[in-house]
PDB file of N, CA, C and O in Angstrom:
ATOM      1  N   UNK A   1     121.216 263.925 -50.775  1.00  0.00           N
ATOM      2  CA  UNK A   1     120.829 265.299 -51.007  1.00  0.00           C
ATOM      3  C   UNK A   1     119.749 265.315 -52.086  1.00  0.00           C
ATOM      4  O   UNK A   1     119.998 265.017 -53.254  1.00  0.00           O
ATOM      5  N   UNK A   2     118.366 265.725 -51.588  1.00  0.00           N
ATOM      6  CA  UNK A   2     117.679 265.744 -52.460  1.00  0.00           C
ATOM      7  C   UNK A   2     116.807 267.405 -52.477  1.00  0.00           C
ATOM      8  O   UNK A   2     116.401 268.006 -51.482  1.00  0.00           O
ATOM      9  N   UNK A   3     116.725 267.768 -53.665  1.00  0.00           N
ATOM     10  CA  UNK A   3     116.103 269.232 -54.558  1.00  0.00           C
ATOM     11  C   UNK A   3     117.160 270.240 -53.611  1.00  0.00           C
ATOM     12  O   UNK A   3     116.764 271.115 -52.840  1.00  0.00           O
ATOM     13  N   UNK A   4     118.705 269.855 -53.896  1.00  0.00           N
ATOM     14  CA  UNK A   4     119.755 270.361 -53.462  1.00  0.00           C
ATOM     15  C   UNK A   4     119.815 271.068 -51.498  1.00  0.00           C
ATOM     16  O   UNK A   4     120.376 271.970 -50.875  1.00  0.00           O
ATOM     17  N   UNK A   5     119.151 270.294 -51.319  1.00  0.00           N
ATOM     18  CA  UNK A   5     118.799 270.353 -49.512  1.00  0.00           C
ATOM     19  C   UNK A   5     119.735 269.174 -48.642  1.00  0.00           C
ATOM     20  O   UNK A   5     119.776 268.019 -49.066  1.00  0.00           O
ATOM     21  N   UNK A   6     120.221 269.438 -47.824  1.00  0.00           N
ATOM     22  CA  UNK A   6     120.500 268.199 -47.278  1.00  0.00           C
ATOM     23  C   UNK A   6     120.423 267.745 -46.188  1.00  0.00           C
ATOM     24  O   UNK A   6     120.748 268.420 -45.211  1.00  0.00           O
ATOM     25  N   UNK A   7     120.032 266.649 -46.093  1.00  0.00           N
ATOM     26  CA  UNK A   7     119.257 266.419 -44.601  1.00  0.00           C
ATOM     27  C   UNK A   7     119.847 265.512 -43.879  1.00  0.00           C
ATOM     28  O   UNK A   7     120.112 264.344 -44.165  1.00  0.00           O
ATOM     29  N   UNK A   8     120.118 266.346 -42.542  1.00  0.00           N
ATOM     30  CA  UNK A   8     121.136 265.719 -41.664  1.00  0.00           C
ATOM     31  C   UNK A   8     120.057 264.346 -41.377  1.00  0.00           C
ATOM     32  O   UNK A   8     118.949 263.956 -41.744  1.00  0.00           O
ATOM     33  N   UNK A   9     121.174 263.920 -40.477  1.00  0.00           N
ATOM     34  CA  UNK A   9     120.696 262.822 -39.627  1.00  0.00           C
ATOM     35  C   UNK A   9     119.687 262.978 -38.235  1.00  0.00           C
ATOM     36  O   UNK A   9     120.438 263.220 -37.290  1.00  0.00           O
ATOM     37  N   UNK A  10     118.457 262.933 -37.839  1.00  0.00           N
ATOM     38  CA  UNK A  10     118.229 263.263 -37.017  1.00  0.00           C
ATOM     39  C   UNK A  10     116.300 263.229 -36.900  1.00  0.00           C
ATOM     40  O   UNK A  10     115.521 263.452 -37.827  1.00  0.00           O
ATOM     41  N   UNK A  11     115.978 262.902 -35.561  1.00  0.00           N
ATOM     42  CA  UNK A  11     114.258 262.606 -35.191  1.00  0.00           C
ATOM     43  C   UNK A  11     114.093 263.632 -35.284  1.00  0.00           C
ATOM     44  O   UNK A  11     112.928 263.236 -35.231  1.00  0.00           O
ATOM     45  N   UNK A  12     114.007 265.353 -35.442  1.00  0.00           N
ATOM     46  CA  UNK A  12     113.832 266.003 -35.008  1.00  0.00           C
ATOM     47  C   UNK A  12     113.266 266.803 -36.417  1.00  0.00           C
ATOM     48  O   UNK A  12     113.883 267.489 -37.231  1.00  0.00           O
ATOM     49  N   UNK A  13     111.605 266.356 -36.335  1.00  0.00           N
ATOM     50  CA  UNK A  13     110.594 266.692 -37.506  1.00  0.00           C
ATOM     51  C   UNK A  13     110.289 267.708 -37.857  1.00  0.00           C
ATOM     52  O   UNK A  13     109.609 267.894 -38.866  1.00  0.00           O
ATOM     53  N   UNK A  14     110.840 268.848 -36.902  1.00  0.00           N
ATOM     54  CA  UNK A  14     110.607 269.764 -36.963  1.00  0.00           C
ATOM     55  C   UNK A  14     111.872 270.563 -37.706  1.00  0.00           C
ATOM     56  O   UNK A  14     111.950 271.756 -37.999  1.00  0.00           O
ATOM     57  N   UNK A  15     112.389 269.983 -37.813  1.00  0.00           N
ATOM     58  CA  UNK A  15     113.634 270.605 -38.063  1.00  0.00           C
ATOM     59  C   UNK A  15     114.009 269.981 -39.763  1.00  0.00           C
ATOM     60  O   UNK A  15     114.772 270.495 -40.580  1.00  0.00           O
ATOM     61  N   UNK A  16     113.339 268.965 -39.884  1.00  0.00           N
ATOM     62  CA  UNK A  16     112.958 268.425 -41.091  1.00  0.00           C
ATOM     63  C   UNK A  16     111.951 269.358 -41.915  1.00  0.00           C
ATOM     64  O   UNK A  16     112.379 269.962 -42.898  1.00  0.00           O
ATOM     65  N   UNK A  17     110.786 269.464 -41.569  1.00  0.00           N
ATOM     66  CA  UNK A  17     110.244 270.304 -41.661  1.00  0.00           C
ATOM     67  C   UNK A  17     111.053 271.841 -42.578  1.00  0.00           C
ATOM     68  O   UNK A  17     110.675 272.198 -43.694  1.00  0.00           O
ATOM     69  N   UNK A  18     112.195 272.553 -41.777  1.00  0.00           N
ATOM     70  CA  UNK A  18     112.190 273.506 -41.902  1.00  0.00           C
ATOM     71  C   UNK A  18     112.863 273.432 -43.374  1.00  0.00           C
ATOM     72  O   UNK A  18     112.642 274.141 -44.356  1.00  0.00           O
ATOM     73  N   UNK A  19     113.565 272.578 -43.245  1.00  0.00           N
ATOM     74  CA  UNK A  19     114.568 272.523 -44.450  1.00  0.00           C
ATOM     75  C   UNK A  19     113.562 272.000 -45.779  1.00  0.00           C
ATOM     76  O   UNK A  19     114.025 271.932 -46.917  1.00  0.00           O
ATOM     77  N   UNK A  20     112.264 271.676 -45.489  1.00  0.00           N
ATOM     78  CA  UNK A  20     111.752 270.960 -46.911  1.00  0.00           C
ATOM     79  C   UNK A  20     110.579 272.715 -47.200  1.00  0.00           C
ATOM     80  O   UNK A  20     110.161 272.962 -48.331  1.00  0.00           O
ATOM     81  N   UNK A  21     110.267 273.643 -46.023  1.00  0.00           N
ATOM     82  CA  UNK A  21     109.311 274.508 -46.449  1.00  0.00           C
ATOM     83  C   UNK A  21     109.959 275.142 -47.407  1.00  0.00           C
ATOM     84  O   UNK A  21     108.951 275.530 -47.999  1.00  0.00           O
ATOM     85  N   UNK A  22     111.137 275.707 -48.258  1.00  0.00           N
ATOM     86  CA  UNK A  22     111.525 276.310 -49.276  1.00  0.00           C
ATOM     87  C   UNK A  22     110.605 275.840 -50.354  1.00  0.00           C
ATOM     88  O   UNK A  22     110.162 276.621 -51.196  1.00  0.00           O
ATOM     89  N   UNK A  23     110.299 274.505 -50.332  1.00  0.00           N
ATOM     90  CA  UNK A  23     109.967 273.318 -51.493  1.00  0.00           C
ATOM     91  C   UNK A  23     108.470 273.609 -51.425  1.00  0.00           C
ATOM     92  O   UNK A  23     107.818 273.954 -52.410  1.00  0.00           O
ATOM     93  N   UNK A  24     107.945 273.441 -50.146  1.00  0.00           N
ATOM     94  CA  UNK A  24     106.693 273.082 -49.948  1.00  0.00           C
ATOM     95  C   UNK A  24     106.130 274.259 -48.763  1.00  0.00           C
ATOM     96  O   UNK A  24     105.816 274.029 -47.595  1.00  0.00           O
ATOM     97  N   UNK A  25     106.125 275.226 -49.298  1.00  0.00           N
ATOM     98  CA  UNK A  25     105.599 276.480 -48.214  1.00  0.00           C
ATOM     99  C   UNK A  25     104.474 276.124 -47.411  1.00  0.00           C
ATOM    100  O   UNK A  25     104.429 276.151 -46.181  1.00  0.00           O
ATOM    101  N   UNK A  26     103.480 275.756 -48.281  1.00  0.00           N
ATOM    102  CA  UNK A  26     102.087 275.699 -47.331  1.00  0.00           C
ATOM    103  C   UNK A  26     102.298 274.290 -46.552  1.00  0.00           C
ATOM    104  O   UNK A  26     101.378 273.479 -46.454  1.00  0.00           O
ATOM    105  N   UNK A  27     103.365 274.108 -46.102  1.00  0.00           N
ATOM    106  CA  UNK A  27     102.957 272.647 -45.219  1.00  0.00           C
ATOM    107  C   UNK A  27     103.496 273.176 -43.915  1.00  0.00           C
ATOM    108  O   UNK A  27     103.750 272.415 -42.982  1.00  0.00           O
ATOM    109  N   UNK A  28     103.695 274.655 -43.843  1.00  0.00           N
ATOM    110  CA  UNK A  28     103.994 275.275 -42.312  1.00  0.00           C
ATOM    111  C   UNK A  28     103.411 275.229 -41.462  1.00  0.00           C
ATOM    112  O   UNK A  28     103.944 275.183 -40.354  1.00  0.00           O
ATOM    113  N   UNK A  29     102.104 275.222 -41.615  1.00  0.00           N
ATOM    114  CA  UNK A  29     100.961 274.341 -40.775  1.00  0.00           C
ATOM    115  C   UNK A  29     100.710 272.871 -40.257  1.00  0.00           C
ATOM    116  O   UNK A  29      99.720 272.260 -39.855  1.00  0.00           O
ATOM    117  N   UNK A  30     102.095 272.562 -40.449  1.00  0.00           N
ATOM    118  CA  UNK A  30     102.366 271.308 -39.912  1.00  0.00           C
ATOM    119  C   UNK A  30     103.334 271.233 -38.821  1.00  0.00           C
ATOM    120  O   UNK A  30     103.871 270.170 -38.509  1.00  0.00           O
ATOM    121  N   UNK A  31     103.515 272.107 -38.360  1.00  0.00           N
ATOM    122  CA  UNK A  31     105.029 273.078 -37.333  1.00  0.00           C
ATOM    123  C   UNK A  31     103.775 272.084 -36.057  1.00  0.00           C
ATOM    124  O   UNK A  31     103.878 270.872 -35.864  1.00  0.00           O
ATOM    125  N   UNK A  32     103.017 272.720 -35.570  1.00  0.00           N
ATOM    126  CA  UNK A  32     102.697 272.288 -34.045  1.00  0.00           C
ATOM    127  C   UNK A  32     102.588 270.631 -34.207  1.00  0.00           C
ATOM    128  O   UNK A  32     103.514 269.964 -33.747  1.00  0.00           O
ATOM    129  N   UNK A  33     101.770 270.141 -34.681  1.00  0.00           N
ATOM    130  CA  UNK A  33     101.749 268.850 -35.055  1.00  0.00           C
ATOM    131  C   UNK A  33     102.976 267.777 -34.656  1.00  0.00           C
ATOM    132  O   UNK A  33     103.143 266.859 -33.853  1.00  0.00           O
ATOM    133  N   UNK A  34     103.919 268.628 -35.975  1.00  0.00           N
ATOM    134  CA  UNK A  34     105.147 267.583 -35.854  1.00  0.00           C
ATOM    135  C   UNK A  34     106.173 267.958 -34.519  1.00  0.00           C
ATOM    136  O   UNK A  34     107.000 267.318 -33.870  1.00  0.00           O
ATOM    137  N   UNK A  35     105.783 268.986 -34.494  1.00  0.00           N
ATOM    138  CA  UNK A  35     106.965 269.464 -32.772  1.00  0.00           C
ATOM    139  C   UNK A  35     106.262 268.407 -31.753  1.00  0.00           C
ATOM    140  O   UNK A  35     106.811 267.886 -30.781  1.00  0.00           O
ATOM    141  N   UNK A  36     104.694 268.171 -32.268  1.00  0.00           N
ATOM    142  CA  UNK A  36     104.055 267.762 -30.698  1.00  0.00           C
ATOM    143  C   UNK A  36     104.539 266.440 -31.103  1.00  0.00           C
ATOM    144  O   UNK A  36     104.721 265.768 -30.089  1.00  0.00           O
ATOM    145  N   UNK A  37     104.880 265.659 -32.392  1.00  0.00           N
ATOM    146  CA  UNK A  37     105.093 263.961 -32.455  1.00  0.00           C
ATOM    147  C   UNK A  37     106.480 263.692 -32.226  1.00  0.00           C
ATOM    148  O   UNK A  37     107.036 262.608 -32.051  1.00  0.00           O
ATOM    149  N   UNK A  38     107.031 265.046 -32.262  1.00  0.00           N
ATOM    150  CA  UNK A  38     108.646 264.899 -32.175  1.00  0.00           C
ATOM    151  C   UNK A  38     108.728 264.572 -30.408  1.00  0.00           C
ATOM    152  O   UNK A  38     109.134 263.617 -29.746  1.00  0.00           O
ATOM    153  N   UNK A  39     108.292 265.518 -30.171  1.00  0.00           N
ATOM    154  CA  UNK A  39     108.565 265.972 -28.178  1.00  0.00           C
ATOM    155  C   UNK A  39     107.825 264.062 -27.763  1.00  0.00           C
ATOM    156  O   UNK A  39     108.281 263.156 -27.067  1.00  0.00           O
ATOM    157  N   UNK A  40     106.635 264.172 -28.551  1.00  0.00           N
ATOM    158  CA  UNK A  40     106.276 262.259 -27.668  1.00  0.00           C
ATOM    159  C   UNK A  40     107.153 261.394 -28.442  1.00  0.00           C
ATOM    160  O   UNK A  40     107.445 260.395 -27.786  1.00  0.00           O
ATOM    161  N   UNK A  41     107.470 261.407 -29.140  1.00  0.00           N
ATOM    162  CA  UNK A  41     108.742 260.361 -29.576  1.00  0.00           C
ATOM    163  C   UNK A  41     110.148 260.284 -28.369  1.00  0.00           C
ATOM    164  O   UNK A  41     110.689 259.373 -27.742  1.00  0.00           O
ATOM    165  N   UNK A  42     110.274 261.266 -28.442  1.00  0.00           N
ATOM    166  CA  UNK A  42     111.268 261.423 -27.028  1.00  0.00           C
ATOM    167  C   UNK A  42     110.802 260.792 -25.604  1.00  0.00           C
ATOM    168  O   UNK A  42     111.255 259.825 -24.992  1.00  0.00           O
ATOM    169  N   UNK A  43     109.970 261.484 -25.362  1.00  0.00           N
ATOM    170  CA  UNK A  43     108.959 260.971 -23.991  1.00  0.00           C
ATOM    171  C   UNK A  43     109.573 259.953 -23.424  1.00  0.00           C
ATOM    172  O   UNK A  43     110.327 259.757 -22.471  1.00  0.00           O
ATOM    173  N   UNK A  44     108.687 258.939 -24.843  1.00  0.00           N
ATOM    174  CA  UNK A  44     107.747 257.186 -24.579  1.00  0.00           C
ATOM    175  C   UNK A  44     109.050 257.103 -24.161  1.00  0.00           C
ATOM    176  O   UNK A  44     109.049 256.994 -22.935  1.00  0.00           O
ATOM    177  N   UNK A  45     110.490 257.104 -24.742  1.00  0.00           N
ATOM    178  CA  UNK A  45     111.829 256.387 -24.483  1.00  0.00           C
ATOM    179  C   UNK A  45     112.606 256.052 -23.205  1.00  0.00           C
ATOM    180  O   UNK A  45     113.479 255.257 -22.857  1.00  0.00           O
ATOM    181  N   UNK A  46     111.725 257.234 -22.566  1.00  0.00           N
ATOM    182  CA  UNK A  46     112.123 257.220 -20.807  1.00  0.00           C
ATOM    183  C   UNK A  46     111.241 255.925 -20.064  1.00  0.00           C
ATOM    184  O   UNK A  46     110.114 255.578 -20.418  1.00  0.00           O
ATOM    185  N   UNK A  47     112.064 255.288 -18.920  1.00  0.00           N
ATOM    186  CA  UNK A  47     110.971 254.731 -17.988  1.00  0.00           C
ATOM    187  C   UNK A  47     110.668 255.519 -17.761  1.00  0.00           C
ATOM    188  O   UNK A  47     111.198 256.630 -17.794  1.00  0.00           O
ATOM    189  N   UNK A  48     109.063 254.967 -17.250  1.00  0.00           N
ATOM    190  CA  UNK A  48     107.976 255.214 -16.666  1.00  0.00           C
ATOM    191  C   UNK A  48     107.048 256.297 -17.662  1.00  0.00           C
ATOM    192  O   UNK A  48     106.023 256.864 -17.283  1.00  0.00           O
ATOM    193  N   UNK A  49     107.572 256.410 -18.803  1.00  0.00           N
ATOM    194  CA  UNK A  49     106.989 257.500 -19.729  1.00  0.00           C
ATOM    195  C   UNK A  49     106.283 256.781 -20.806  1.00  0.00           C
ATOM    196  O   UNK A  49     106.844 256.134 -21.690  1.00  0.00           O
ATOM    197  N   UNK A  50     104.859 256.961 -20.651  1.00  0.00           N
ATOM    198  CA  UNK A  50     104.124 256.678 -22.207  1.00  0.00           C
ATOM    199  C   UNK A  50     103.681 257.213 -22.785  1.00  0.00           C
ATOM    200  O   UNK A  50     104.097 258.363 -22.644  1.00  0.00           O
ATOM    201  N   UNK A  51     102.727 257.129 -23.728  1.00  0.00           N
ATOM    202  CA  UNK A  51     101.829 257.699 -24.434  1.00  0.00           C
ATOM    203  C   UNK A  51     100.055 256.977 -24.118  1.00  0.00           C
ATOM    204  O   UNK A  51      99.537 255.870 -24.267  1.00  0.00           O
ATOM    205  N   UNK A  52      99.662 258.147 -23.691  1.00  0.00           N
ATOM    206  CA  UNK A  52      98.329 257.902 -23.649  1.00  0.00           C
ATOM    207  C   UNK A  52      96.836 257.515 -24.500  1.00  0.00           C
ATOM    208  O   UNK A  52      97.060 258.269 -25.447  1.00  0.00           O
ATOM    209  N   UNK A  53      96.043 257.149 -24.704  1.00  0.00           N
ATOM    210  CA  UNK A  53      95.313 256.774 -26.098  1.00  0.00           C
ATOM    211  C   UNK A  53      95.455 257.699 -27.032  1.00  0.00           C
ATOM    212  O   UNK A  53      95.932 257.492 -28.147  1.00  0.00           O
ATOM    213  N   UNK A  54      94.976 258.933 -26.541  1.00  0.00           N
ATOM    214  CA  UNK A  54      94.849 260.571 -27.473  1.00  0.00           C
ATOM    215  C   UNK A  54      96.026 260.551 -27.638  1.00  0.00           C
ATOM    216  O   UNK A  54      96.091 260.593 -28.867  1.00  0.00           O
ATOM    217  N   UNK A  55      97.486 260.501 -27.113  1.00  0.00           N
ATOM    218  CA  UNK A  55      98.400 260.995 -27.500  1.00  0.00           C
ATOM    219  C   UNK A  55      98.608 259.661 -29.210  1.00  0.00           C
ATOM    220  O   UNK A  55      98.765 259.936 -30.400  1.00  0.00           O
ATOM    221  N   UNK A  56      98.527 258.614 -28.655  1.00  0.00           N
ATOM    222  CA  UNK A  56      98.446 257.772 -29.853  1.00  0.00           C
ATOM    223  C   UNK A  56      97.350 258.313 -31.133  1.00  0.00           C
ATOM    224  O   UNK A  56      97.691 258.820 -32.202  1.00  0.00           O
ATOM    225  N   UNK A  57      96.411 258.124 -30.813  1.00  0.00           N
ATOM    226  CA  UNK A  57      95.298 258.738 -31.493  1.00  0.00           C
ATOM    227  C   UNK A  57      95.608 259.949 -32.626  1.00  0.00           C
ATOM    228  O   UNK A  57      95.185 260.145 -33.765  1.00  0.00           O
ATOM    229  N   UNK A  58      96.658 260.741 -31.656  1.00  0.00           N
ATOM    230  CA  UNK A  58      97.000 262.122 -32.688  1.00  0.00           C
ATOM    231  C   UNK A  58      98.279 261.783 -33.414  1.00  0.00           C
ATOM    232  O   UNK A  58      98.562 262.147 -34.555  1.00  0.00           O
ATOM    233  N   UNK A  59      98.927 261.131 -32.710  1.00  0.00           N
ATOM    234  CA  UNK A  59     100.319 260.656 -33.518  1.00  0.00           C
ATOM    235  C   UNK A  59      99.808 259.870 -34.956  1.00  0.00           C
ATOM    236  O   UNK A  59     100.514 259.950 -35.962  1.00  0.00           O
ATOM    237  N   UNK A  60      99.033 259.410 -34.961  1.00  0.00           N
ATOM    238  CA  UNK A  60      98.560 258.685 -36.151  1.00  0.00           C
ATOM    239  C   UNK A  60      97.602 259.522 -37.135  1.00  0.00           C
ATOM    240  O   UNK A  60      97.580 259.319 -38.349  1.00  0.00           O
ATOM    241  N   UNK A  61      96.945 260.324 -36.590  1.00  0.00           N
ATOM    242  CA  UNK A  61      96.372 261.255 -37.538  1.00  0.00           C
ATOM    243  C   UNK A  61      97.248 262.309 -37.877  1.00  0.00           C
ATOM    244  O   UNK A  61      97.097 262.799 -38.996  1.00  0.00           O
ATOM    245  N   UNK A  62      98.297 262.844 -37.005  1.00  0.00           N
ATOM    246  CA  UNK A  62      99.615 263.180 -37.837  1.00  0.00           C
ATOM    247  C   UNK A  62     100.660 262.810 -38.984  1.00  0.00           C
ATOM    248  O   UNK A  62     101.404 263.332 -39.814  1.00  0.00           O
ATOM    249  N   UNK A  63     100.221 261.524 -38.476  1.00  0.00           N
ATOM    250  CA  UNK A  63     101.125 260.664 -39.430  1.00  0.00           C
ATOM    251  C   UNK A  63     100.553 260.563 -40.725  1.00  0.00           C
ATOM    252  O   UNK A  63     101.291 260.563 -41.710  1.00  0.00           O
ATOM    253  N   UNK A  64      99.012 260.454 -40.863  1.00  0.00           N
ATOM    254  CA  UNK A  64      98.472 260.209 -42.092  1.00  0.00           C
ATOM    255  C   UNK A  64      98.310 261.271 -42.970  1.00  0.00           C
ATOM    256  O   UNK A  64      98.010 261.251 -44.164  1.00  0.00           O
ATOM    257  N   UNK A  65      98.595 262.392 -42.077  1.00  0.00           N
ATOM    258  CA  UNK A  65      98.440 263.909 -42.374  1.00  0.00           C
ATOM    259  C   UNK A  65      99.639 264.356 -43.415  1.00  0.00           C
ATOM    260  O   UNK A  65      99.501 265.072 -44.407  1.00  0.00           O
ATOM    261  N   UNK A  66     100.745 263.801 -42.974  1.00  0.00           N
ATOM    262  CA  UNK A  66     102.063 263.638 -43.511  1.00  0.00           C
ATOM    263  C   UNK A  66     102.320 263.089 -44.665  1.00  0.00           C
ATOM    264  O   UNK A  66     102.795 263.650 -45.652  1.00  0.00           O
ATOM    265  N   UNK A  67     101.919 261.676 -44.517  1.00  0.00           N
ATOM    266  CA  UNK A  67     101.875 260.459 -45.208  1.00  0.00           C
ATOM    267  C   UNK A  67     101.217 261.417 -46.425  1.00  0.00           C
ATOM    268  O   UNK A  67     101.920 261.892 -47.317  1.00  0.00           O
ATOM    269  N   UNK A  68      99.845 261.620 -46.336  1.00  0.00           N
ATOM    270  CA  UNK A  68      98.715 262.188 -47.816  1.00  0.00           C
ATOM    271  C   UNK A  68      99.863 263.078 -48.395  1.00  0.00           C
ATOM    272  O   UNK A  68     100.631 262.637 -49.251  1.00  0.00           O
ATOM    273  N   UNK A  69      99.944 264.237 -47.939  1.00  0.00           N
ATOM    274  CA  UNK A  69     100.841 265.633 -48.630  1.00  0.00           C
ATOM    275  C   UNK A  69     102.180 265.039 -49.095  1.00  0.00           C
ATOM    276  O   UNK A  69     102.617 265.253 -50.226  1.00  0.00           O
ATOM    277  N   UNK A  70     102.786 264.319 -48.222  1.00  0.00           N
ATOM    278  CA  UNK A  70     104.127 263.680 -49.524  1.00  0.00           C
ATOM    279  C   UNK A  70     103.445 262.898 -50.966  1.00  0.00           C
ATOM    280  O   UNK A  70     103.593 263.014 -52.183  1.00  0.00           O
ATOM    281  N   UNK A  71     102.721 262.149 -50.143  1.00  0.00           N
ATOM    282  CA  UNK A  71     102.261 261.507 -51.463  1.00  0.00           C
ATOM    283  C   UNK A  71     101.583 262.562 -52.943  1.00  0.00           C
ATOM    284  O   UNK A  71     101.943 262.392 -54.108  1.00  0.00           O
ATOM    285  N   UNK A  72     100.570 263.602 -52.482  1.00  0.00           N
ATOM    286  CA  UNK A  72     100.188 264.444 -53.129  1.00  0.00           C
ATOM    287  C   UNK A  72     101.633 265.092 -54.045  1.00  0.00           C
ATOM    288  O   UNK A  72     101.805 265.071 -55.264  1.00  0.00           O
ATOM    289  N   UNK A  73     102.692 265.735 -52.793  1.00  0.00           N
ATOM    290  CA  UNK A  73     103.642 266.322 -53.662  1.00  0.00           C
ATOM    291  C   UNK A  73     104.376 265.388 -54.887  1.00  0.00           C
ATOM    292  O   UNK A  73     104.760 265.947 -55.914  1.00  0.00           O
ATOM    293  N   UNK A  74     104.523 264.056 -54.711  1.00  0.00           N
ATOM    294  CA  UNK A  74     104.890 263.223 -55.253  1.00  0.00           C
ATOM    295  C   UNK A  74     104.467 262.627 -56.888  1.00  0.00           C
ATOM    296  O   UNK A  74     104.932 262.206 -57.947  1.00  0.00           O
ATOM    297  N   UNK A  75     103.441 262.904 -56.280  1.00  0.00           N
ATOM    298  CA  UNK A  75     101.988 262.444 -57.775  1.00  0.00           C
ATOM    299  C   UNK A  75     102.074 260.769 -57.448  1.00  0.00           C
ATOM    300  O   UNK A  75     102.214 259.924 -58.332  1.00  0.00           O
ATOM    301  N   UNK A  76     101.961 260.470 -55.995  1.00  0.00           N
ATOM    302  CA  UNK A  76     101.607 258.923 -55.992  1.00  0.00           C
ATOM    303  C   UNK A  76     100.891 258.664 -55.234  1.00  0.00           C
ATOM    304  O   UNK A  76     100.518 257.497 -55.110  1.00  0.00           O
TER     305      UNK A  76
END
């Protein structure tokens, strides 16, 4: 339990997300993003289901998108 929140167990970034905007309001603009890396995380797991270059492409500029603003909130 951290800044008295507690965060279940679970892929579902969006839902991560909701529980950290009390903390961090302006990162609500991260709602389509992470729903769209959540929904292809699911996908790829099926046969016959991948991810396409762009879908890679955005998963990673999501990710770094993520990655910066924790770090920012952090001071590291």
């Amino acid at each position: 339990m951290e800044a008295d929140a507690a965060f279940p167990k679970t892929h579902d970034l969006t839902a991560i997300l909701n529980l950290i905007l009390p903390l961090e309001p302006n990162w609500a603009s991260l709602h389509a993003d992470l729903d769209a890396l959540t929904s292809l995380g699911i996908e790829v797991r099926y046969p016959g289901m991948k991810a396409d270059l762009e879908d890679a492409k955005q998963a990673i500029r999501t990710a770094r998108t993520v990655s910066h603003l924790v770090q920012l909130a952090l001071g590291i």
